[in-house]
MDAnalysis code that builds the backbone (N, CA, C; Angstrom):
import MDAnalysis as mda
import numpy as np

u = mda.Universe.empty(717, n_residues=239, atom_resindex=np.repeat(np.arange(239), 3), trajectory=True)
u.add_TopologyAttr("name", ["N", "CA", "C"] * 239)
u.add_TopologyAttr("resid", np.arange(1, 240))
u.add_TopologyAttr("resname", ["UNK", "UNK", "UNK", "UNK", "UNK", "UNK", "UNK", "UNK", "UNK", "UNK", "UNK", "UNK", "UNK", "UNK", "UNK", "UNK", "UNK", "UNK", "UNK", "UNK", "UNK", "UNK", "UNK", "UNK", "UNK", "UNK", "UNK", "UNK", "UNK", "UNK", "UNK", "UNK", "UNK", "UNK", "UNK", "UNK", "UNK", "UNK", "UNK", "UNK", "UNK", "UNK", "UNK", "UNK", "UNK", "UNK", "UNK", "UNK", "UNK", "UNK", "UNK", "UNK", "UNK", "UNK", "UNK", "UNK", "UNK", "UNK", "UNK", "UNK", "UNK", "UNK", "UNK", "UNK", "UNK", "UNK", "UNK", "UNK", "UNK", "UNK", "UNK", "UNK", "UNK", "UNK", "UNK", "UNK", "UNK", "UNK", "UNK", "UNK", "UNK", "UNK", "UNK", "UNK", "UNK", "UNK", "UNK", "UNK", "UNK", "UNK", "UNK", "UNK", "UNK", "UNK", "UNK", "UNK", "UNK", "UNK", "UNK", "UNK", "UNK", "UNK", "UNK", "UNK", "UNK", "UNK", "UNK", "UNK", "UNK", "UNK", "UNK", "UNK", "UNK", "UNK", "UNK", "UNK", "UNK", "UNK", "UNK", "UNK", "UNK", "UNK", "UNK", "UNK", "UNK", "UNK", "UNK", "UNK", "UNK", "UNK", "UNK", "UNK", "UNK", "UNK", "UNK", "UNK", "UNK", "UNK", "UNK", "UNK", "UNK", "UNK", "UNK", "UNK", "UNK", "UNK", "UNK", "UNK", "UNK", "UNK", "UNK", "UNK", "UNK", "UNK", "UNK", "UNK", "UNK", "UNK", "UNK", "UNK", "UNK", "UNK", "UNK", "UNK", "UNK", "UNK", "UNK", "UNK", "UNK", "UNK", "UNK", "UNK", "UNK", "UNK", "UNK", "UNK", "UNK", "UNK", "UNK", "UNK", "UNK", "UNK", "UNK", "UNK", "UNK", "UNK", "UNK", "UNK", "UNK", "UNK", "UNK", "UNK", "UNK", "UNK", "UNK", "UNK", "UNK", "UNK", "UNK", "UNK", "UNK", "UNK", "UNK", "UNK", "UNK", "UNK", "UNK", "UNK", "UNK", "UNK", "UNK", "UNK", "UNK", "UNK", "UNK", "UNK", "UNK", "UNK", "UNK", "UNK", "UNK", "UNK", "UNK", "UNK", "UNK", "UNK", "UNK", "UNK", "UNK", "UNK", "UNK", "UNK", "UNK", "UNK", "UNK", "UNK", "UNK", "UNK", "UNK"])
u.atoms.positions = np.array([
    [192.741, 105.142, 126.706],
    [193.596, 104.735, 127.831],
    [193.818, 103.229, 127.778],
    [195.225, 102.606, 128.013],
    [195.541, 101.294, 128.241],
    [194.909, 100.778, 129.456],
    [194.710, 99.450, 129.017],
    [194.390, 99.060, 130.977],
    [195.665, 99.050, 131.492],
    [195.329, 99.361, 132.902],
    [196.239, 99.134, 133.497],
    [196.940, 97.830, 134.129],
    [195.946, 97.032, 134.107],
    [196.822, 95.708, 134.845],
    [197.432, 94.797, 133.803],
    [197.712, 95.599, 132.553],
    [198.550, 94.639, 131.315],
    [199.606, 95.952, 130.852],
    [200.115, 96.921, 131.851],
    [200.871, 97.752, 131.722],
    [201.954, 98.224, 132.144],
    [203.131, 98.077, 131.861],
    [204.444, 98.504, 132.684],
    [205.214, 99.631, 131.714],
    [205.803, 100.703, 132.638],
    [206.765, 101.813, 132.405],
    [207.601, 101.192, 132.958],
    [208.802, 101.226, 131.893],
    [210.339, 101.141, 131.836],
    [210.827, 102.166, 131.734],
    [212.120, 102.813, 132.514],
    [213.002, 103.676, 132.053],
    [213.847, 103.009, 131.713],
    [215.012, 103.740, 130.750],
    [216.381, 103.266, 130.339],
    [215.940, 102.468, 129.177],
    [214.846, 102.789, 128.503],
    [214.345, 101.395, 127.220],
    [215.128, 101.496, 126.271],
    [215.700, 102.827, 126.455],
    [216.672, 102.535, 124.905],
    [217.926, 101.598, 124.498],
    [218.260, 101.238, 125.456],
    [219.639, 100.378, 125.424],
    [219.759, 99.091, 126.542],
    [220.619, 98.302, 126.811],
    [221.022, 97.255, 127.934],
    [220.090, 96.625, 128.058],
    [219.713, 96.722, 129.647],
    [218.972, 96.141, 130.115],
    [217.770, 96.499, 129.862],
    [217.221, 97.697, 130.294],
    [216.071, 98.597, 130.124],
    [215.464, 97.636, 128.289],
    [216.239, 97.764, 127.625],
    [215.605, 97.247, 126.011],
    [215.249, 95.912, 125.833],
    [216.295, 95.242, 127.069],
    [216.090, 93.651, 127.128],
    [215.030, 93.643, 127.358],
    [214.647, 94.297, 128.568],
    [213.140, 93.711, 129.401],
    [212.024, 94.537, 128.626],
    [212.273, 95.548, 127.399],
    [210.466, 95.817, 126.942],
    [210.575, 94.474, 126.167],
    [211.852, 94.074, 125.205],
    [211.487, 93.109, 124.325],
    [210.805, 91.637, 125.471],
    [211.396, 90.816, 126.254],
    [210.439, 90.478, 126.914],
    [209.252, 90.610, 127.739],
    [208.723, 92.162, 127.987],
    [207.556, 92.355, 128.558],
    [206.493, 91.882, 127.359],
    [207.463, 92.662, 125.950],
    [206.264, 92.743, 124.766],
    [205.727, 91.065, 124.463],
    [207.111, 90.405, 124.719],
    [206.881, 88.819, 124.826],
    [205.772, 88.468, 125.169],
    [205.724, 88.420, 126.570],
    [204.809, 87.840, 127.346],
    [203.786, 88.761, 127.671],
    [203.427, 89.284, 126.339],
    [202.062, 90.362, 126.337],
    [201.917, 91.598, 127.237],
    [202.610, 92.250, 127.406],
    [202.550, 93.159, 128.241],
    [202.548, 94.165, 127.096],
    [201.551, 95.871, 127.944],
    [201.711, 96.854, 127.300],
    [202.544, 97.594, 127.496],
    [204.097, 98.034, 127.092],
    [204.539, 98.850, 127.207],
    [205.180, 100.214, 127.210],
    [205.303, 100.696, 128.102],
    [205.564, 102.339, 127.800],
    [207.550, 102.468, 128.355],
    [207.471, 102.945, 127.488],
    [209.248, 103.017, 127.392],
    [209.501, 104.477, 127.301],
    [210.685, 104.873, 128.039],
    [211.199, 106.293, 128.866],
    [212.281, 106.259, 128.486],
    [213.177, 106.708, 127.594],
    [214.590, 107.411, 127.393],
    [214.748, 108.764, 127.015],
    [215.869, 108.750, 127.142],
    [216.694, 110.058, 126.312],
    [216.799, 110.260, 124.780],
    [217.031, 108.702, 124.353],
    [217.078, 108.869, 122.791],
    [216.585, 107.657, 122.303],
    [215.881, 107.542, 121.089],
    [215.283, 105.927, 121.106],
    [216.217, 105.306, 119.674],
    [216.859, 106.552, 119.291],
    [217.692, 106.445, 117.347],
    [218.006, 105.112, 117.169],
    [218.674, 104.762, 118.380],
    [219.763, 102.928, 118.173],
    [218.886, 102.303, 118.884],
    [217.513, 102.379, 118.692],
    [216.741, 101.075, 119.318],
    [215.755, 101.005, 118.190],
    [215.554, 99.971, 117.605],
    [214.703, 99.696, 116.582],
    [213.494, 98.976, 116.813],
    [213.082, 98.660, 118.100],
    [212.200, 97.701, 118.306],
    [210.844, 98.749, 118.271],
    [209.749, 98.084, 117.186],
    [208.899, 98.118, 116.658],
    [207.515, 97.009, 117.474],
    [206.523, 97.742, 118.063],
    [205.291, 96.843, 118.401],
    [204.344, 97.632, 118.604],
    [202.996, 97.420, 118.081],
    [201.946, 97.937, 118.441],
    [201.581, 97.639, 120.143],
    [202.206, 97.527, 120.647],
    [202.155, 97.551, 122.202],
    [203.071, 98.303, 122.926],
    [203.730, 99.091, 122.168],
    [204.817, 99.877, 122.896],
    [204.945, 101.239, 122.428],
    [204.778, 102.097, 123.340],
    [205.216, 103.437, 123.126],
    [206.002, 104.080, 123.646],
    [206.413, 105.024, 123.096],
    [208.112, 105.510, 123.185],
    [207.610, 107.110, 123.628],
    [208.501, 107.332, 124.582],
    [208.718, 108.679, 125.818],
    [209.687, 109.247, 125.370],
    [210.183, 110.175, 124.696],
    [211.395, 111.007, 124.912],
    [211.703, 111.492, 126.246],
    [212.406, 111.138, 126.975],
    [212.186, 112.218, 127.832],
    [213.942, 112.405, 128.649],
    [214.283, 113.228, 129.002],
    [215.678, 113.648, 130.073],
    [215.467, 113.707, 131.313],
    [216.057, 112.524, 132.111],
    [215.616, 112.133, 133.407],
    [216.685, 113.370, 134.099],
    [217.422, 114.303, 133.600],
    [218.229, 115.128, 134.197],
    [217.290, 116.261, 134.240],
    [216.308, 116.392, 133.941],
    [215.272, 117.776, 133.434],
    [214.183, 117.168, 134.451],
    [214.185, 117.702, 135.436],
    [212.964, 117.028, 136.555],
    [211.697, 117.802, 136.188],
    [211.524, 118.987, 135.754],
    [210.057, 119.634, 135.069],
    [209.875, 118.283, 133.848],
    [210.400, 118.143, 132.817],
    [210.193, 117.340, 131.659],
    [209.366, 116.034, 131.932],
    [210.743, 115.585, 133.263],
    [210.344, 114.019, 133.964],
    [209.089, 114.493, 134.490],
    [208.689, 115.091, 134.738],
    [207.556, 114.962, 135.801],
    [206.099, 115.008, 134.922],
    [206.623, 116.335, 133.716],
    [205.342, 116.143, 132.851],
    [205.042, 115.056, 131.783],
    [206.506, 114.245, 131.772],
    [206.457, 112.968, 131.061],
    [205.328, 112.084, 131.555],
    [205.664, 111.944, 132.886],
    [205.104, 110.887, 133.795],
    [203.492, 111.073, 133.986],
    [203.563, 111.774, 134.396],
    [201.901, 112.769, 134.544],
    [200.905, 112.332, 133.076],
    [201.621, 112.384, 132.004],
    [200.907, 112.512, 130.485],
    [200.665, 111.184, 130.674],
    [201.681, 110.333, 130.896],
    [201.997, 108.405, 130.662],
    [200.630, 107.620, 131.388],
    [200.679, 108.566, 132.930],
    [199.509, 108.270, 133.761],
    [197.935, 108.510, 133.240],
    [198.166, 109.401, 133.051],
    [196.491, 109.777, 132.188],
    [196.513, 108.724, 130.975],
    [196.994, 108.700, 130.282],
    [197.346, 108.465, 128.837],
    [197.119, 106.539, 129.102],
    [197.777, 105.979, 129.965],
    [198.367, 104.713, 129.634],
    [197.882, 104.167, 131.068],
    [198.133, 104.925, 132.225],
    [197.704, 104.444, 133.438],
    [198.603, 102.945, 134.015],
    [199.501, 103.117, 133.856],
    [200.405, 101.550, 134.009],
    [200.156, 100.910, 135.652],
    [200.719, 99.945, 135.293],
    [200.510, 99.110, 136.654],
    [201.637, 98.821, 137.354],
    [202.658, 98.712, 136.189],
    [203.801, 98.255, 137.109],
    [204.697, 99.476, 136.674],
    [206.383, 99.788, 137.104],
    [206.787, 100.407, 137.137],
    [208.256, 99.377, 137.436],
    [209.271, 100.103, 136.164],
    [210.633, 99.202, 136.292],
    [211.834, 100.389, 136.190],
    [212.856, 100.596, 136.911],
    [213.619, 101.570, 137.087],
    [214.893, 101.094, 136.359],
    [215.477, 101.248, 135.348],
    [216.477, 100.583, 134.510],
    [217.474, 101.940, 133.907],
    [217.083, 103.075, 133.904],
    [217.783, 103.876, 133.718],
    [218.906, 104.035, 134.852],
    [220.545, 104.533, 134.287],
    [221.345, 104.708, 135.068],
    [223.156, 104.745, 134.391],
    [223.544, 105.091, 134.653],
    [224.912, 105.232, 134.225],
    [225.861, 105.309, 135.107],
    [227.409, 105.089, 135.000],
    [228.669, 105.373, 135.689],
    [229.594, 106.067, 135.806],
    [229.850, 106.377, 136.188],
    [230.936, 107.318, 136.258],
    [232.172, 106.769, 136.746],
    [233.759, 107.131, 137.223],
    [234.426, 106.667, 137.491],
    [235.878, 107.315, 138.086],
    [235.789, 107.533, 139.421],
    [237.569, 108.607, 139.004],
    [237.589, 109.012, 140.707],
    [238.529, 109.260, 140.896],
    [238.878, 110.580, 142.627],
    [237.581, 111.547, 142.400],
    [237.173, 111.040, 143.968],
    [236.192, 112.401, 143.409],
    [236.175, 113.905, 143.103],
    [237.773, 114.169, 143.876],
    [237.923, 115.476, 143.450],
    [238.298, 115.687, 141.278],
    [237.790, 114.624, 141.404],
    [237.861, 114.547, 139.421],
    [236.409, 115.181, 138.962],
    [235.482, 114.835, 140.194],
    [233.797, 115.466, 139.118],
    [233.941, 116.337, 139.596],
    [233.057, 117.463, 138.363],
    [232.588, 118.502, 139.164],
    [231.214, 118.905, 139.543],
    [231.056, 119.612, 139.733],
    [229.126, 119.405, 140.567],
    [227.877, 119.270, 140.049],
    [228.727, 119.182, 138.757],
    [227.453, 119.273, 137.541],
    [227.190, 117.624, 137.458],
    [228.327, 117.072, 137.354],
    [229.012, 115.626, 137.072],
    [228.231, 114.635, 138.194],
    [228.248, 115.480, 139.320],
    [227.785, 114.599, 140.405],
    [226.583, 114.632, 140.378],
    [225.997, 115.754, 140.502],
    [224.165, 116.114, 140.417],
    [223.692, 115.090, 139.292],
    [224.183, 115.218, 137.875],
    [223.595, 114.328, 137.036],
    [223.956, 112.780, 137.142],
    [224.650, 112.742, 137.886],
    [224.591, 110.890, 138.084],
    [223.590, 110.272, 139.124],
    [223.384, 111.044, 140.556],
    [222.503, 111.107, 141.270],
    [221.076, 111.509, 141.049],
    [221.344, 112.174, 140.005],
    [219.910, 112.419, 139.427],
    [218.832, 111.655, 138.502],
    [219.990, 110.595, 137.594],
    [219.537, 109.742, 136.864],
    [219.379, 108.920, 137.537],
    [220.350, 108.289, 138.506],
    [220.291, 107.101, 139.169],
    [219.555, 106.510, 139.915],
    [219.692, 107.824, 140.851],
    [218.314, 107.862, 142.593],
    [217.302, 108.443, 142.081],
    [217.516, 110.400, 142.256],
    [216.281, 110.928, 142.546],
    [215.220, 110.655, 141.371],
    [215.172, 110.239, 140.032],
    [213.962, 110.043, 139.259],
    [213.857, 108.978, 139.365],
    [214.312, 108.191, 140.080],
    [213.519, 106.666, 140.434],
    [212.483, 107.087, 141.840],
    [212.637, 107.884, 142.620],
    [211.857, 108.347, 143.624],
    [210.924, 109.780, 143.271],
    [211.031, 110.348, 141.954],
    [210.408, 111.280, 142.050],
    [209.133, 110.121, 140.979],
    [209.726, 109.237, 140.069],
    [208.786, 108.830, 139.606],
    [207.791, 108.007, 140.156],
    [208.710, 107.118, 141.336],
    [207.734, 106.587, 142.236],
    [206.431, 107.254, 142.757],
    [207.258, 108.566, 143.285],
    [205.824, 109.091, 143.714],
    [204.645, 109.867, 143.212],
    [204.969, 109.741, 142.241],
    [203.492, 110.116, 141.047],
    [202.889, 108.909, 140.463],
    [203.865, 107.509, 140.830],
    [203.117, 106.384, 140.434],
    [202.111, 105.974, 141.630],
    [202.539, 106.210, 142.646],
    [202.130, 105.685, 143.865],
    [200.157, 105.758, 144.533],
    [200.145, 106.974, 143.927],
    [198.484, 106.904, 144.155],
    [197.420, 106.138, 142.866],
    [198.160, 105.713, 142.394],
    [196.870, 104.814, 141.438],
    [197.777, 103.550, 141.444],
    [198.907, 103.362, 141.744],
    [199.273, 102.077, 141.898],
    [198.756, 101.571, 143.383],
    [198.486, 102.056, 144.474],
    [197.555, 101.915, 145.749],
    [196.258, 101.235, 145.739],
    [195.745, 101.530, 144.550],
    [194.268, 101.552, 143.986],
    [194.013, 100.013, 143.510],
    [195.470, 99.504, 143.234],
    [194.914, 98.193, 142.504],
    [195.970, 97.211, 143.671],
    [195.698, 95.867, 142.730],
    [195.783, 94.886, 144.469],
    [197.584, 94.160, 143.916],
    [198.217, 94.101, 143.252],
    [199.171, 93.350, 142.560],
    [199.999, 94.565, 141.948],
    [200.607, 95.466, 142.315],
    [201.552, 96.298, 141.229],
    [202.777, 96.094, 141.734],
    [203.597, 96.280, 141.057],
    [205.150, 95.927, 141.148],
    [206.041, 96.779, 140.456],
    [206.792, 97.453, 141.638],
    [207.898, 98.312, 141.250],
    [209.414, 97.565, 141.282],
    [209.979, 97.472, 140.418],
    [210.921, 96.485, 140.466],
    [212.388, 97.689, 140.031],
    [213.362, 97.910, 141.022],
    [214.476, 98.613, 140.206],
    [215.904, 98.072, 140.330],
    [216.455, 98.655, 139.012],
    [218.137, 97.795, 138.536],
    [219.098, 98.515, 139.767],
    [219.523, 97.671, 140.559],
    [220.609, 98.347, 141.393],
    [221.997, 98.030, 140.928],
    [222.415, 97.667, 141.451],
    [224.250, 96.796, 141.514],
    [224.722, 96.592, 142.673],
    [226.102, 95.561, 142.248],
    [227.058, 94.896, 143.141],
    [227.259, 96.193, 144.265],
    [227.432, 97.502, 143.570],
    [227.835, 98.168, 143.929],
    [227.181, 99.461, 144.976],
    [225.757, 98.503, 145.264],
    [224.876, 98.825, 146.490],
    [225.491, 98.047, 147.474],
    [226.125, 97.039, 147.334],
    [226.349, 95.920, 148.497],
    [227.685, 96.419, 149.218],
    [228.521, 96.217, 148.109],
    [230.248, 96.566, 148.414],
    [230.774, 97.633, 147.391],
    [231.137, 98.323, 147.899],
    [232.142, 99.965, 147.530],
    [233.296, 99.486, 147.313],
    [233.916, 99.940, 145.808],
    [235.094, 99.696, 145.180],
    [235.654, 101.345, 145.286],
    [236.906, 101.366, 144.876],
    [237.774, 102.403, 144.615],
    [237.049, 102.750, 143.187],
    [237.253, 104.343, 143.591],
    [237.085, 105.384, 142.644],
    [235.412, 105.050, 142.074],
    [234.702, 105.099, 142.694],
    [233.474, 105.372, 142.775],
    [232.496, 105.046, 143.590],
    [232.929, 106.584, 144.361],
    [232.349, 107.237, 145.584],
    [230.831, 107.679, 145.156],
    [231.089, 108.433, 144.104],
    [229.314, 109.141, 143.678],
    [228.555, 107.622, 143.010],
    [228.823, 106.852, 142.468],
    [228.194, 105.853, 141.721],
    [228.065, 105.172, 143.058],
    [228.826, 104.496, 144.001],
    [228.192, 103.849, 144.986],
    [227.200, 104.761, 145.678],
    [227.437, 105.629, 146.195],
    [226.361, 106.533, 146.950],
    [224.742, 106.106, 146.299],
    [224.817, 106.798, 145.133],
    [223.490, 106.642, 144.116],
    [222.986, 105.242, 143.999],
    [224.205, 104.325, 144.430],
    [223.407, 102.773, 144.277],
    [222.922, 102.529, 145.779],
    [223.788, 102.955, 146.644],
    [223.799, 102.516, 147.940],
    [222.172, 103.585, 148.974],
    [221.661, 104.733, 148.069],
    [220.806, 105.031, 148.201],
    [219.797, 104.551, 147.701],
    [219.473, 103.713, 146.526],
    [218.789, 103.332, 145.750],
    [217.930, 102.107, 146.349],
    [219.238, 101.349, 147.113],
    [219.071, 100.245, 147.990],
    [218.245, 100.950, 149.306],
    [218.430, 101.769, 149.933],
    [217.868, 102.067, 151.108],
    [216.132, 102.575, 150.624],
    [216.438, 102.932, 149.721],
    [214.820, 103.913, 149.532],
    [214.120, 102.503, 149.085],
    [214.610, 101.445, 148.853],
    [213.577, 100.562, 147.985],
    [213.197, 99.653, 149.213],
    [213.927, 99.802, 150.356],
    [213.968, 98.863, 151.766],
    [212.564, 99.947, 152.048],
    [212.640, 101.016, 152.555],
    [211.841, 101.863, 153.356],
    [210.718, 102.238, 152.276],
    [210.945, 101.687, 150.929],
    [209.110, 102.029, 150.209],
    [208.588, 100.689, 150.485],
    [209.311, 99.263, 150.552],
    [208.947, 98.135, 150.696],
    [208.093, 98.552, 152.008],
    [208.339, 98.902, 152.614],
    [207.673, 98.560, 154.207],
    [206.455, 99.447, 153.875],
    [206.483, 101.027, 152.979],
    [205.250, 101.544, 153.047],
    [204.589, 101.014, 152.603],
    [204.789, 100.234, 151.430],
    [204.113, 99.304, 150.068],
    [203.267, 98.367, 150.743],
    [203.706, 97.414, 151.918],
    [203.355, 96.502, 152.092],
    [201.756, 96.217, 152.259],
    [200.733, 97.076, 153.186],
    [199.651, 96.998, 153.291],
    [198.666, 97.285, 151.898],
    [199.325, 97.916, 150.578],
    [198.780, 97.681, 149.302],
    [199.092, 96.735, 148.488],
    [199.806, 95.900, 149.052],
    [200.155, 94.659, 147.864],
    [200.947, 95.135, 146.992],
    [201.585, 96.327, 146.906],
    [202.387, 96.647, 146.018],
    [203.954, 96.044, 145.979],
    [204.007, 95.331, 145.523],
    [205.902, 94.618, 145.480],
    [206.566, 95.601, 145.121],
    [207.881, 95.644, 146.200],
    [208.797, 96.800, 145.837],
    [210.279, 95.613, 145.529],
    [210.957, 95.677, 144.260],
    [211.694, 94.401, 144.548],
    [213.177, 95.716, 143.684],
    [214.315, 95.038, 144.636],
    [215.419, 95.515, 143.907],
    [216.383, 94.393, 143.060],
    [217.172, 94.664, 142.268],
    [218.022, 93.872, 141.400],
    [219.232, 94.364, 141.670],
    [220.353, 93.343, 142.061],
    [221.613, 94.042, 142.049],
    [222.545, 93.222, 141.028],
    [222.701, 93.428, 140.037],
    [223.724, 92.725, 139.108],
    [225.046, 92.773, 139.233],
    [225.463, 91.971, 139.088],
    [227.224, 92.264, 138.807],
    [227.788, 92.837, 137.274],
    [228.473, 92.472, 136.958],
    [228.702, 93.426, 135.515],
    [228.076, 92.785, 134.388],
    [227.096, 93.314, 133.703],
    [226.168, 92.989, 132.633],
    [227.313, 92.676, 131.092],
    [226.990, 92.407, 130.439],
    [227.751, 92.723, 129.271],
    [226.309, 93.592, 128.649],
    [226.542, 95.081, 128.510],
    [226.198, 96.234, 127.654],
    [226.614, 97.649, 127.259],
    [225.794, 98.291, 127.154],
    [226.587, 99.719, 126.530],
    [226.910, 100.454, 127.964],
    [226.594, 99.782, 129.126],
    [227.145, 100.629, 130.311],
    [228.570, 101.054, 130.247],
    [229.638, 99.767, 129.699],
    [231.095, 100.430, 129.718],
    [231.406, 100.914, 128.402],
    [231.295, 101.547, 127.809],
    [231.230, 102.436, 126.252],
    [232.443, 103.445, 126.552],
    [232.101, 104.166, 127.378],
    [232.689, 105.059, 128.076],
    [233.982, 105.000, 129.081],
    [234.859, 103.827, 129.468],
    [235.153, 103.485, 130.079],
    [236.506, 102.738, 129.722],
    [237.812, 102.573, 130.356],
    [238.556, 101.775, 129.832],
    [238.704, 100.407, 130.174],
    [237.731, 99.728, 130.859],
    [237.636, 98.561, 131.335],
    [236.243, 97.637, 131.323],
    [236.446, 96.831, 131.112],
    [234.556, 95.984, 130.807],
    [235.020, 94.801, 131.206],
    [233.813, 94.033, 131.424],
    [233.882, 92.446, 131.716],
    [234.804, 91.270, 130.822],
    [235.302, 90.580, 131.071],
    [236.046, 89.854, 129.921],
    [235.357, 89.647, 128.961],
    [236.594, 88.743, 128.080],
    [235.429, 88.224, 126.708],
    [234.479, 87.065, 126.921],
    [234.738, 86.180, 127.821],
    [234.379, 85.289, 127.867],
    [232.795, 84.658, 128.847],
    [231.817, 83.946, 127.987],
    [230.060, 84.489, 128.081],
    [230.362, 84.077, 129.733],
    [230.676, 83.505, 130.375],
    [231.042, 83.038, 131.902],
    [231.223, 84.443, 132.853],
    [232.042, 85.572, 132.101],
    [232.591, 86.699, 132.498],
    [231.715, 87.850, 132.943],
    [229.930, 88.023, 132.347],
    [229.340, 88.936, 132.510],
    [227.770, 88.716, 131.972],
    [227.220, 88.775, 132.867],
    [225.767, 88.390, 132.988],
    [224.969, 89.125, 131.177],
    [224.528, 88.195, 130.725],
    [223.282, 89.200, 129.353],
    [222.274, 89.599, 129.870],
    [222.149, 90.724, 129.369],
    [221.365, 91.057, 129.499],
    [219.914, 90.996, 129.482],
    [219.492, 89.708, 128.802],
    [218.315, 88.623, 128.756],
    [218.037, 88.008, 130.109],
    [219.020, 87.660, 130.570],
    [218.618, 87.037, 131.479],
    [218.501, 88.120, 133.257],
    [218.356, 89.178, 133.067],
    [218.372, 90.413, 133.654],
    [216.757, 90.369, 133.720],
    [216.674, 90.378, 132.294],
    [215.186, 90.386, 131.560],
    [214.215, 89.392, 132.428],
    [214.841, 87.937, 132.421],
    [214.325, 87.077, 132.588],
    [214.304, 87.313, 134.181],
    [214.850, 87.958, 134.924],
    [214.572, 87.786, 136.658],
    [213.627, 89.026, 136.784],
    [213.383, 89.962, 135.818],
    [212.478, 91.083, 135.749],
    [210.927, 90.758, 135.727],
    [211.039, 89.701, 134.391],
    [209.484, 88.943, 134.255],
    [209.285, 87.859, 135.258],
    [210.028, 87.420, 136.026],
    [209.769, 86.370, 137.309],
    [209.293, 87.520, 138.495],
    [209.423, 88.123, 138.497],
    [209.555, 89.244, 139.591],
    [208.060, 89.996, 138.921],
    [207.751, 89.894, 138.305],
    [206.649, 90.452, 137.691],
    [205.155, 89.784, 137.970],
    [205.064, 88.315, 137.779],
    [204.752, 87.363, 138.118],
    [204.410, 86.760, 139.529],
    [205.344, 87.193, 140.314],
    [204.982, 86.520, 141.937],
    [204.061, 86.968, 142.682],
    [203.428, 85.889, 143.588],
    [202.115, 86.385, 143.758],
    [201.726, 87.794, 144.687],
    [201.069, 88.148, 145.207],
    [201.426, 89.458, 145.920],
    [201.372, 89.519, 147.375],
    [200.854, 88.252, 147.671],
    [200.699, 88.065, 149.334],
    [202.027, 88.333, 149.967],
    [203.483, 87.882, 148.905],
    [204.617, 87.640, 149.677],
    [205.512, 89.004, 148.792],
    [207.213, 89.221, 149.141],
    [207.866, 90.363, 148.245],
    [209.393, 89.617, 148.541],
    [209.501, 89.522, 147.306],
    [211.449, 89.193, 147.214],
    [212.101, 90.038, 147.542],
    [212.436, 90.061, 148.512],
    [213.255, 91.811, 148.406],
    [214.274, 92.603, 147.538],
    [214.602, 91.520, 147.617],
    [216.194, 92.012, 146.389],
    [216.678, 90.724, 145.957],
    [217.543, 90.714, 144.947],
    [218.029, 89.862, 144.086],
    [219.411, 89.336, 144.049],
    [220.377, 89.547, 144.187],
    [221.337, 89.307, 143.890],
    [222.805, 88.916, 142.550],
    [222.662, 89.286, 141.259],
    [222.867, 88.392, 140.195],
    [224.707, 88.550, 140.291],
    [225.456, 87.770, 140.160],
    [226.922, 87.591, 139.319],
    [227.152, 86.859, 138.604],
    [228.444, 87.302, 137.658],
    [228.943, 86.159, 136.477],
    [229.484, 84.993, 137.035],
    [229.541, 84.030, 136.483],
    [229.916, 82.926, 136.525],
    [231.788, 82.966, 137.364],
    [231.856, 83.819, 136.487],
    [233.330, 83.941, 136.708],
    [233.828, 85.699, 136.882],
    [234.115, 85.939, 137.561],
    [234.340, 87.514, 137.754],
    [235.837, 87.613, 137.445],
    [235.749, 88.310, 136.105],
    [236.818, 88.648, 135.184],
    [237.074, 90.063, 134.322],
    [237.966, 90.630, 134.908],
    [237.767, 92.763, 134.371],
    [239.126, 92.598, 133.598],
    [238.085, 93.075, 131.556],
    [239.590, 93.532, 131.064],
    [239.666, 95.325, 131.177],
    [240.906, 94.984, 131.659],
    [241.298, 96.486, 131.735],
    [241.945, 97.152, 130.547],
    [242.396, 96.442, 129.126],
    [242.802, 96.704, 128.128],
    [242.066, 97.074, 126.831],
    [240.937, 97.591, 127.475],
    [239.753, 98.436, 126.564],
    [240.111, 99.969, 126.505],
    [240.101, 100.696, 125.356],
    [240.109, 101.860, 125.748],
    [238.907, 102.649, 125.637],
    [238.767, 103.561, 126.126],
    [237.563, 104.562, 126.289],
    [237.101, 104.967, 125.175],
    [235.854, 104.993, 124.966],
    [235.158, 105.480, 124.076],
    [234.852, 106.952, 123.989],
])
């Protein structure tokens, strides 16, 4: 078993953000345990990191993922980075479409919480830190289900903060504005070209390991991040 107070579970490690922050956890010595769907296009290699297959859409899988990670690794902290978009009228998804965006987004950030929650109680400093968006704050056109899933994401991390509080456990949220990563792949529109236009994903990283760090008497609540310059090309086509 890892110790636990040199241990953090990431979801979403395979790509964006989620990959930014194991490569700086592994940085600054941390043990990590990394949670995706597929790890093929992530090459990062460390004897401090182990790799989860797992389908956050498969809640039996997620659950016996998590369960194994706990025995196995026993982590301390816990970072919610998995998540995807969708985009359209909602009479465009269909129910399959919706369940799995809400499912990746919200409910396995709360189903994993709460299998982290009784041994993260136990110790005096743990920190659950999860990736929200702009799009917890303010609701754009044509994504009704993607705000929902953010705009829930935001509420559950307000109302675990308050349970958290008498264990020292930091509950902290992140809301970014548009990252430059593989989030718009899929999509006919992404952040401009220009580095002013869309936050890296390093430095995502870098408010993850500050947030990791703070002491535990006090809790940031949430974050806030935007580009420099808020700039959407719409002359991308879909992948």
């Amino acid at each position: 078993m890892t110790e636990s107070r040199q241990t953090i579970l990431i979801t979403g490690a395979s790509s964006g953000i989620g990959e930014a922050c194991v490569k700086t956890c592994l940085d600054s010595g941390y043990i990590v345990i990394g949670v995706a769907r597929d790890f093929t296009k992530s090459d990062i290699q460390h004897e401090k990191y182990y790799k989860f297959n797992c389908d956050l859409n498969n809640t039996q899988q997620l659950e016996n993922s998590i369960k194994t990670i706990i025995k196995e690794h026993n982590p301390q902290h816990f970072l919610h980075s998995a998540g995807f978009g969708r985009f359209g009228s909602l009479e465009q998804f269909s129910t399959k479409q919706i369940i799995e965006l809400i499912q990746v987004n919200l409910i396995s950030a709360i189903l994993i919480s709460r299998l982290l929650l009784p041994s993260f109680r136990k110790t005096d400093n743990s920190k659950m830190i999860f990736i929200g968006s702009e799009s917890a704050k303010i609701a754009g056109k044509k994504g009704a289900v993607y705000c929902a899933s953010k705009f829930g994401l935001r509420g559950f991390t307000e109302s675990l903060r308050e349970d958290c509080a008498a264990n020292k456990i930091g509950v902290n949220l992140i809301n970014p504005g548009m990252v430059r990563s593989p989030f718009f792949k899929s999509f006919d529109f992404q952040p401009g070209h220009a580095q002013q236009h869309a936050i890296a994903v390093e430095e995502v990283a870098r408010v993850v390991n500050f947030l990791l760090n703070t002491d535990p008497n006090f809790v940031i609540d949430e974050i806030n991040l935007s580009p420099a310059i808020k700039n959407i090309d719409f002359s991308k086509k879909a992948e």
